[in-house]
Structure formats: C-alpha cells, structure tokens
N, C-alpha and C positions, 0 to 999 in steps of 0.2 A: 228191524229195530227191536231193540228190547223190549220187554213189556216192563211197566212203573214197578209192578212188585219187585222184579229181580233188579234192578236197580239196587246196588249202594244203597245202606244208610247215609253216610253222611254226603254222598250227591243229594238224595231225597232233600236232605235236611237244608243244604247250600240252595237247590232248584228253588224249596220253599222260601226260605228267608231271602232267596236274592229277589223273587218275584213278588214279595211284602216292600223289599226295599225301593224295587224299580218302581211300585206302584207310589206308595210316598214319594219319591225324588219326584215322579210326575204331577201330582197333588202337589207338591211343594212349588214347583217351576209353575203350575197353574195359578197359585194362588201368588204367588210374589207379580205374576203377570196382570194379574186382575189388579192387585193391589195399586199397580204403577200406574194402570190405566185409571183406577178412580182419583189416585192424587194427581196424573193431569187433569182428570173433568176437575178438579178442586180448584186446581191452579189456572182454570181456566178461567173458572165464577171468580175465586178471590185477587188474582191477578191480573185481571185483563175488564170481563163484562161487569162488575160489581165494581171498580175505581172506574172504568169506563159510566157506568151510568151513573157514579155519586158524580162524578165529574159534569156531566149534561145538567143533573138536577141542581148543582150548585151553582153550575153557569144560568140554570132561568131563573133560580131564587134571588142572582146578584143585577141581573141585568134587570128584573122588575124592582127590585130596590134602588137601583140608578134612575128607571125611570120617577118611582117616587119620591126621593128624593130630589130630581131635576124638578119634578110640582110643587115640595114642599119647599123649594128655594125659590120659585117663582111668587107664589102667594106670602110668603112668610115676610112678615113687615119689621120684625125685629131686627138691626141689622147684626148682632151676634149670634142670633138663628140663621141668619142667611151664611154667615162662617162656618157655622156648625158642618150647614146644609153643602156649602163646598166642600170643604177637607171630605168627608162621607162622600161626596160625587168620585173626589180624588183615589180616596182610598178602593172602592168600587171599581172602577177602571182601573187599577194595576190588580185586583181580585178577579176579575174579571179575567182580565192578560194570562194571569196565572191558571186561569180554569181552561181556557183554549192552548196554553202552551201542555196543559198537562194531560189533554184529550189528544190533541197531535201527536203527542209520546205514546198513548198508548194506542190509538192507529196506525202508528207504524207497526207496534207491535203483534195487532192483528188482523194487518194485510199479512205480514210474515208466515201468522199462523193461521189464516186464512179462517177469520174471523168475522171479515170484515163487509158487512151485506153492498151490495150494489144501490139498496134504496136506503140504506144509512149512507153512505156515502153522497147520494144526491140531494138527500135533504140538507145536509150537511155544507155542502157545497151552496145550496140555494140560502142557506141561513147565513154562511159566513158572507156572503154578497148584501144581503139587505143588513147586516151586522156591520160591515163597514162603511155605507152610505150614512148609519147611524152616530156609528162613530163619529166620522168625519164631524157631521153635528154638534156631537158634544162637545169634539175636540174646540170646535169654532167656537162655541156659548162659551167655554172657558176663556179663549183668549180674551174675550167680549169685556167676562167678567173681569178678568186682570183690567184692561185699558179703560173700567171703569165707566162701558155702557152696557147697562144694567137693561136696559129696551130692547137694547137690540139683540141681547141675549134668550131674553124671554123667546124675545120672535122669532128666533131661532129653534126653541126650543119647542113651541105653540104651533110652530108650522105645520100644515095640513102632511104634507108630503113628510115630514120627520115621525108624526103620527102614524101614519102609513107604513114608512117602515120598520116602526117600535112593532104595529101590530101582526107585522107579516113574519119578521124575525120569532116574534114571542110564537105564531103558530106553527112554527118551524123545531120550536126547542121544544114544544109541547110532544107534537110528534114522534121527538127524537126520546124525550125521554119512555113517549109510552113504548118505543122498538126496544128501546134497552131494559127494560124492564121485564118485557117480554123476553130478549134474545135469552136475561140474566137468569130467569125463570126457567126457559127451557134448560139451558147446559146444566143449572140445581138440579131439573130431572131427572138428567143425563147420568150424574154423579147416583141418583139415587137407586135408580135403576140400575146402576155395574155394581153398587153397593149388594142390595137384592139379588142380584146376579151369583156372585163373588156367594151372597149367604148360603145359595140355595146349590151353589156346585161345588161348596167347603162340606154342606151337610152330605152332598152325594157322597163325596171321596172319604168321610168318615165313617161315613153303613158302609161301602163298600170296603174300607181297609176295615173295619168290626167283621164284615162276613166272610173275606178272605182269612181273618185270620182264625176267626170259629172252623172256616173249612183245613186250614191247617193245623188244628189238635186234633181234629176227626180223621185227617191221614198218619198224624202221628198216632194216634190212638190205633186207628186199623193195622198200621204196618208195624208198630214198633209197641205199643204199651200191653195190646189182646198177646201176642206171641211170649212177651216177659213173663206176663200172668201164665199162660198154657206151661211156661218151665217151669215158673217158681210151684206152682203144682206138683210138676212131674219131679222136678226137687224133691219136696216134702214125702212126695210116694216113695224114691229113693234113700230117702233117709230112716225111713219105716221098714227096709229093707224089701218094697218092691222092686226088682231089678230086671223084671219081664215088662217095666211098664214103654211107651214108647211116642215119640213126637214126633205130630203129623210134620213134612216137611212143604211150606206152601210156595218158599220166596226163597229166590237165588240169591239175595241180601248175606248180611251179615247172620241177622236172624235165623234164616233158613241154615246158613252153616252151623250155626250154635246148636239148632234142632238134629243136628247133623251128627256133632259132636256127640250130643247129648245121647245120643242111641248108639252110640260106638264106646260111651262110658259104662255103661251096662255089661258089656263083654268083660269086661276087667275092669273090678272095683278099684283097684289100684290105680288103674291108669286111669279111670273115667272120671275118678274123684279130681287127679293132678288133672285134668282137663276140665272138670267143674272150676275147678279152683279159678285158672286160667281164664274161663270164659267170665268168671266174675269180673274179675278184676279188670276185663275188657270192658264188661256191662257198665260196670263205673266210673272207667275212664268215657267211655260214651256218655253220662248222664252228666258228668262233668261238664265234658265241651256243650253240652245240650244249654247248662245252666248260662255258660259262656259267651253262645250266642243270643240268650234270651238278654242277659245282660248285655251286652252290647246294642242291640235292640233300645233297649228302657234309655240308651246313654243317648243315642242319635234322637231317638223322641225329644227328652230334655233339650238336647244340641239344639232343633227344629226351635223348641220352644222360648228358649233363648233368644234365638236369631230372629224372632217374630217379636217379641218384646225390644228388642233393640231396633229393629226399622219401626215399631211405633213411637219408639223413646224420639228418633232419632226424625220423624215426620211431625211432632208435637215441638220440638226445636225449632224446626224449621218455621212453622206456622208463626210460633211466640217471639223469635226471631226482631229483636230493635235495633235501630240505630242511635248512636250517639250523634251529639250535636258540640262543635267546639265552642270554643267560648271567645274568639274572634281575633284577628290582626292586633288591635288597641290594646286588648286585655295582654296578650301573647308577646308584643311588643314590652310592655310596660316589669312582664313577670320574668324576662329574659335582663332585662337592666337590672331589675332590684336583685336578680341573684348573683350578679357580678360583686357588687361591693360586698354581699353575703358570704359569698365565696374569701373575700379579700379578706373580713372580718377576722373569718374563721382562722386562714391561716395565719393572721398574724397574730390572733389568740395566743394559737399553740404558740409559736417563737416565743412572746411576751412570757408565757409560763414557763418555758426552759430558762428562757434569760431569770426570770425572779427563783428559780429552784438553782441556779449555779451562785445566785450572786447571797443565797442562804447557805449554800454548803462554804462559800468563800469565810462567808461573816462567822457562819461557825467552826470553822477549823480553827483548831487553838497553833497551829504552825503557825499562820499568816498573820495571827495578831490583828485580824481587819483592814491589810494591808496588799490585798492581793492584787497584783498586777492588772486582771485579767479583768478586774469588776470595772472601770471607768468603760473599758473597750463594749462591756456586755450594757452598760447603762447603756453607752450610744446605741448599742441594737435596739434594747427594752424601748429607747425612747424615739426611734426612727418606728418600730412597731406600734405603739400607738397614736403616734402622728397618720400614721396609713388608717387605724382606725378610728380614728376621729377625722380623715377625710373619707374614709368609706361608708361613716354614720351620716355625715353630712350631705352626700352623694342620696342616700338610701330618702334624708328628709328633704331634700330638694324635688326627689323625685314625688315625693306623696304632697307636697306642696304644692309643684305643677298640677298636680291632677288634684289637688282639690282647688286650687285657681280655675282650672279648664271647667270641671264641671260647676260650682259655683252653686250646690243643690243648696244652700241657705239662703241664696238672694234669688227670689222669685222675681223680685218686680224692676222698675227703673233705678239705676246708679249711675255714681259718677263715679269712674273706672280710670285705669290709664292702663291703653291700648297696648301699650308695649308689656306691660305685666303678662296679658292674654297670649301678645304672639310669642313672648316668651314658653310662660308654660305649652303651648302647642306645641313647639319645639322638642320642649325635654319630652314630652308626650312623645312625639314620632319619631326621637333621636334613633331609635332601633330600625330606623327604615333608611336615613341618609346620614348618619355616621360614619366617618370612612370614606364614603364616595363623595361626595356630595360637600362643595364647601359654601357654606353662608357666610353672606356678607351684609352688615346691618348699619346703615345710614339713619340715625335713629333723629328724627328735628324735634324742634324745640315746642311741642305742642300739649294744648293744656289737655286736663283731664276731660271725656266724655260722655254723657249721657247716655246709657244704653243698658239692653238687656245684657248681663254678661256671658250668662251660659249661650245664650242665641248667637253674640259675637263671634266666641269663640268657637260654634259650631261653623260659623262662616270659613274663620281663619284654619280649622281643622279640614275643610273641604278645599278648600284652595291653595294650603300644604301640600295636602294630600296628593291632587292632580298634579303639582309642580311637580312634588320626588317619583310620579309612579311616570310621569311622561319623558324624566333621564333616562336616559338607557347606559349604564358602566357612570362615569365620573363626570362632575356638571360643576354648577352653579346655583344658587340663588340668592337672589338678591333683594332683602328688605330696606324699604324705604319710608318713612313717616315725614311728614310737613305741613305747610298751609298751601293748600287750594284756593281759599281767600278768604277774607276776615270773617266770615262765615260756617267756612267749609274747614275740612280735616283731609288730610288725604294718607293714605295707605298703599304705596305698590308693592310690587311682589310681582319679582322678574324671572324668571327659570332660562335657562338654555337648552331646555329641551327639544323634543320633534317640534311642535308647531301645531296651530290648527289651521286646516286652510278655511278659505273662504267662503266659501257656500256651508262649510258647518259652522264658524261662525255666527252665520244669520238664524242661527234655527236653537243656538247654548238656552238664552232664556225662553224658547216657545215652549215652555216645557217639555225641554229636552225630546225633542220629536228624531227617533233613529231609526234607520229602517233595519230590518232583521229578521231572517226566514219570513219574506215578503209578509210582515206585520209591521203597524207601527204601533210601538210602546212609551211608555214616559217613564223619563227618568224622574230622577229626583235630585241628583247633587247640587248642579248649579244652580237648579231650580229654585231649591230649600235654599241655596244663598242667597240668591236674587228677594227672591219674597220676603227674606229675613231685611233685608238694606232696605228696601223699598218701607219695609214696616218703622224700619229705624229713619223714614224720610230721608235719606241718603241716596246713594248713586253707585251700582258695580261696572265696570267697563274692562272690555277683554281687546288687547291689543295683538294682534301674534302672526308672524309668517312661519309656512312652512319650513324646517331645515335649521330657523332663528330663534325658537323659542317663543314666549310667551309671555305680557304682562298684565297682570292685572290688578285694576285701581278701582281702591273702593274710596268713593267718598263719605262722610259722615257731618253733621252739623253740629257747631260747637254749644256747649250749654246752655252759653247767654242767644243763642239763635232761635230756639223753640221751646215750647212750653210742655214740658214734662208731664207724662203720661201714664197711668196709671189704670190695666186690666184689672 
C-alpha cells in the first residue's frame, strides 16, 4: 500500500472531507434518532399517561361529588335545592359516563402500546364492579325520585351496603390515581433522561467533529501549507538569482512533483521559469478547489441547521396543534335555507338592473320617442324579478320569525301560546332535514290557546321532529294532528312512518333513557328532557309504535281554564 504522503493531493483532501462528512451524516442520523425517541417518551406522558391519569382524577373528583351531592339532596329541605341537587346528580352521571368512556379510549390505546400495567388493569376492573353495583343505586334513587317517593329514595341511597360500595369504589380510584401518577412521573423521567442523553452525545459529536477537524488543517498544514512555504522560499532565492539552490523531495503527491520540477527549473532559467509559471497557476487552481470544498462544507452545515429548525418548528405544531368545533345540524340547517333565497336575491338583482339600464337607454334614445317596443316586454321581466324578491325577502323573514318563535328567549315565564304557531316554526326550523323526502300532513282541530312555557314546548316539539325525520329512512310521512282529548285536555299527535320501536325499548324511552352500549349503561337525554318537560306542564307524552309501522306520539296538555298558572 502506499504510504499517506505519496498519496494525491486532492485524494488526501476528498479522504479528509469525506471522513468529516461521514462522521456528521453519523451525528446527524444519531441525533434525529434520539430526537424521535424523546418525542415518543413525550407523546407517551402528553398522549396517553397524563389524559390517562387527568382522566382517573376527574372520575374520583365527579364521583365524590355525586356522592355529595346524593347528601346534600337527601338533607336539603328546600324543595328548589332538592332540584338544584338533582339536575347536578344528572349532570354528574353523564360527567361521569364521559370520564370512563374516555379512560377506555385511552386503554385501548396502551394495551396497543403496551402501557398498560397488569395491577392498573385489576384494580380497575375491581373498581368498575363495585362502580356498577353503585350505579345501579343511583340509577334506582332517580327513578324513586321521578315517581315521587322521596323515602324511599333516601333509603336507597343511606343504605349500608350502597355505603359500602361508594367506599370501596372511592379506594379503588384512589389507588388508581396514586399508579398513574406515578406510571406519569416515571415516563417525564424517561423523556428527561433521552433529553440528557441526546445533550451529552450531541456535546460528544461536536468536540469530536472540533477535533477531527483541528486534525485536518494539521495534515493539511503538514502535507501541503510546510512544502508551499519550503518553494515560496526557494522562489524568492530564485529570483535573487540563486540558481544552485534546491528542494528537498519528501512526497510522491503533487507537491513532491512540484519539488521536482522546481530543481529541474534551475537547469534552464528558461525553461524552469515557464514551469514555475505553470506550477503556479496549478497552486492556484488547487487553492481554489480547496476554498470550494471549504464552502460547500459551511453550505451542508447551514443545510443541517435548517433542517433541525424545521423538525422543531414542525414538533412545536404539532404539540399547539387544536381542533375546531362546528357549530351544529340546527345552526347548519337554518344557514343552508337562508342562503337559498340569498342566492335568489342576488340573481334577480342583477336581472332587475339590466331590465332598468335597457328600459333607460329605451327612454333615452331620441329614435324611439319613448315608444319602444321592447320596454312593456322588459317591465314584465323587471317585474316578474321583484316579485321573486319580494318572495325571497319574505322566505329569508319567515325563516328568522320561526326561529325566533322556536327559541322565544324573551318570554321566560308562563304564556298563553297557540300550539300550532310552535309546531309550525319547528318546522321551518328542520325543513333542511325533511324537505323533499318527507311529506307532512297537518290535521290542525279547532283548540284554544295554552298555557305553557314556550321555549320548553317547543324544545319538546323539536325533539320529537326530530326522532320522526331521522327514523325515515329515503321518503315517508308525517303526520300532525291537534284536538280535544277532553274538556280538559289538549291533544297533539305526531305520526311518522318510520322503522318503529319495538317493544321492550319502548318500556325503558322514559326510565331515562336506559341503553345498553359497549356493555355500559348510559342516559340519554332526548325523550327524557321531553317527558319531564310535559310532566312539568302537568300534561301527558305517550308513544304508540310497532316495528316496520312507524310511530305515534301523543302529548297531552291541559287547557287554561284547567290549572292554575305558574310562575318560577
């Protein structure tokens, strides 16, 4: 093998810079590798053990709130405290639903990434067991409290054994948060420690590419900058007209030939000089490429440093990273109508200003004498286009009418309404939902005006729409109906031709809404929130329906001269 000195210059130079370059590209591939590993431990704490344990902590905050709550309803003598003390029991238990639905989300997430301990898992399973014997409880005090025994609600809830397993649940979630707290704690370590890691093996690869490259101008220095100096010397003695003088030859390189040269230019001034010349102008195209690779060097550096500002730009995204939230069916519905007649507006605008700019150019042309054929034709357009917008204005105020009908935010308290105005605007409300499919048919009786909340009404009549148009499936029916039940009563049907509900869900529409689902049970709220609304109005909801048949439902209401008006 050759020995390094006779080696090539610009091998020497390429050996150097490729083994500066291979060592970066290795620091570089170490450090993007570190890098990925601390944004998993990150995404482990921020994604998974950290919503995992806000998740546990929020479930024992709500569930000892239920149970306070279940006390302060049992003692509390006021009975609009005892309401209070419900709706909070209510809202609690779907808070609740929500906190166990959103733990199961993220356990599946880390059994997947095996996250997921063997005694989190156990306790966990021992807690959901005495959590639903609990449940079960509540659920019962509630129904208690609807049908209006109030005792046996209590006893329900005072029961030794309901006690028992509030306290055995409660030392279960304690548990659970002190594991996650802990597990959350350790993997922040984890993160900190590849952090430290990552600091301490970026400072390695930095002294080492500093020392590698100090030892790369001491080779350049030895092989190439000492040898230039020994000519530019032996130069200047030459020009002095020493011509005996002479250079040592060390390196079979370029250099060594130049030394080479150099002592064969001495024989003939002539010729040694046109070979001085020559080797200069080598020298310099060398220093050149030298500058060449140095710059390209400083460019891949930047390159590097760029490309490390951009996966932080681009991990700081990611973290700050929100979601939007829509603004719902009702709103989306309503903004999809009003921009129809908007639309219509618009284009008949335009029309209506062609027609009045032709029937100016008519009036003013001194030909026609104001006599032009063409204007009667254009008035009928001009006036067929505002006819469109004055039903599209009309369209746009019908629409904001119903919804301020439906919502009714200026009448808080008891009125006398007429029913049919309500299921009307629900109507134009939903019309973006059964428009087209869906044909209504309205049997409207001859019934007086009635007492009632109006916004609460028509939250009824919006839930019970609702259910009709979303249980069609392609093109239906529905069919409203108003009358007398009896000199007393008011009645309301409201028939679909929908799927149907069978029979055993039927039994269970007002237990608040009890459904089973990924083997939990949860409460709804729709028909619920109807039921309790009628119930509040002294009234009556009833659900008639077979599978296959469709579905009716009949709400009763009581007429003004029937009860004595009410006032929260």
């Amino acid at each position: 093998m050759k020995k390094f000195r006779d080696i090539k210059l610009t091998t020497k130079q390429r050996a150097i810079f490729g083994f500066l370059l291979l060592f970066l590209a290795i620091a570089s591939l170490y450090s993007l590798r570190t890098v990925e590993k601390i944004k998993t431990e990150i995404e482990e704490v921020t994604g998974n053990w950290l919503p995992r344990a806000l998740a546990i902590a929020d479930l024992n905050v709500n569930t000892s709130n239920l149970r306070l709550n279940q006390l302060l309803y049992i003692y509390a003598t006021d009975q609009r405290i005892k309401e209070e003390r419900k709706s909070t029991i209510i809202e609690l238990i779907g808070n609740i639903e929500k906190n166990l639905d959103a733990y199961d989300s993220l356990t599946t997430q880390s059994v997947a990434l095996d996250l997921y301990s063997q005694e989190e898992q156990l306790l966990f399973e021992q807690f959901d067991q005495k959590w639903e014997g609990y449940n079960d409880s509540t659920y019962k005090s509630l129904e208690l409290i609807i049908e209006g025994d109030a005792d046996a609600a209590n006893a329900v809830l005072l029961n030794p054994n309901t006690n028992q397993l509030y306290d055995d649940f409660s030392k279960k979630l304690v548990e659970l948060v002190r594991i996650n707290k802990k597990e959350s704690a350790g993997a922040t370590l984890r993160a900190q420690e590849a952090s430290e890691s990552a600091r301490s093996i970026t400072l390695f690869f930095l002294l080492s590419t500093l020392l590698l490259f100090i030892i790369g101008l001491f080779v350049l220095s030895r092989f190439v900058i000492q040898p230039i100096r020994m000519l530019d010397q032996a130069a200047q003695s030459v020009a002095a007209g020493d011509l005996a003088v002479r250079l040592p030859v060390y390196t079979g390189d370029e250099i060594g030939t130049l030394a080479s040269s150099f002592n064969q230019m001495t024989q003939s001034l002539a010729d040694e000089r046109q070979k001085t010349e020559q080797q200069a102008l080598k020298l310099r195209e060398q220093h050149e490429r030298l500058q060449v690779a140095f710059g390209e060097l400083e460019y891949k550096n930047a390159d590097l440093q760029r490309a490390m500002r951009q996966l932080k730009s681009a991990q700081e995204q990611l973290l700050m990273k929100e979601k939007m939230a829509s603004l719902g069916d009702l709103v989306a519905g309503l903004a999809h109508e009003i921009n129809n007649p908007i639309g219509t507006i618009k284009a008949s605008t335009d029309v209506s200003s062609r027609c009045v700019k032709k029937i100016e150019t008519a009036l003013n042309d001194p030909k026609s004498n104001g006599k032009d054929d063409s204007i009667p034709k254009t008035l009928g357009i001009l006036k067929n286009s505002i006819q469109v917008i004055f039903d599209a204005g009309n369209r746009i105020a019908t629409l904001v009418k119903s919804l301020k009908n439906f919502s009714r935010l200026d009448e808080s308290g008891y009125k006398i309404v007429d029913v049919h105005e309500g299921l009307e605007s629900t109507l134009t409300i939903l019309s973006n939902e059964w428009l087209g499919r869906i044909e209504i048919e309205k049997e409207y009786g001859d019934i007086p005006m009635l007492p009632c909340y109006p916004g609460q009404l028509n939250q009824v009549f919006l839930n019970v729409l609702k259910n009709a148009i979303q249980a069609i499936e392609g093109k239906g029916t529905i069919q409203l109906k108003t009358g007398h039940a009896s000199e007393t009563m008011a009645q309301i049907e409201i028939t679909d031709s929908g799927k149907g509900i069978s029979e055993e869900r039927q039994k269970k529409l007002f237990n608040f809404g009890f459904s089973e689902s990924d083997s939990r049970i949860k409460l709804s709220s729709g028909l619920t929130t109807a039921y309790s609304i009628i119930r509040q109005h002294k009234g009556e909801i009833q659900i008639s329906s077979k599978v296959g048949e469709g579905t009716t439902v009949t709400i009763l209401l009581p007429k003004a001269n029937s009860i004595e008006l009410k006032h929260d």
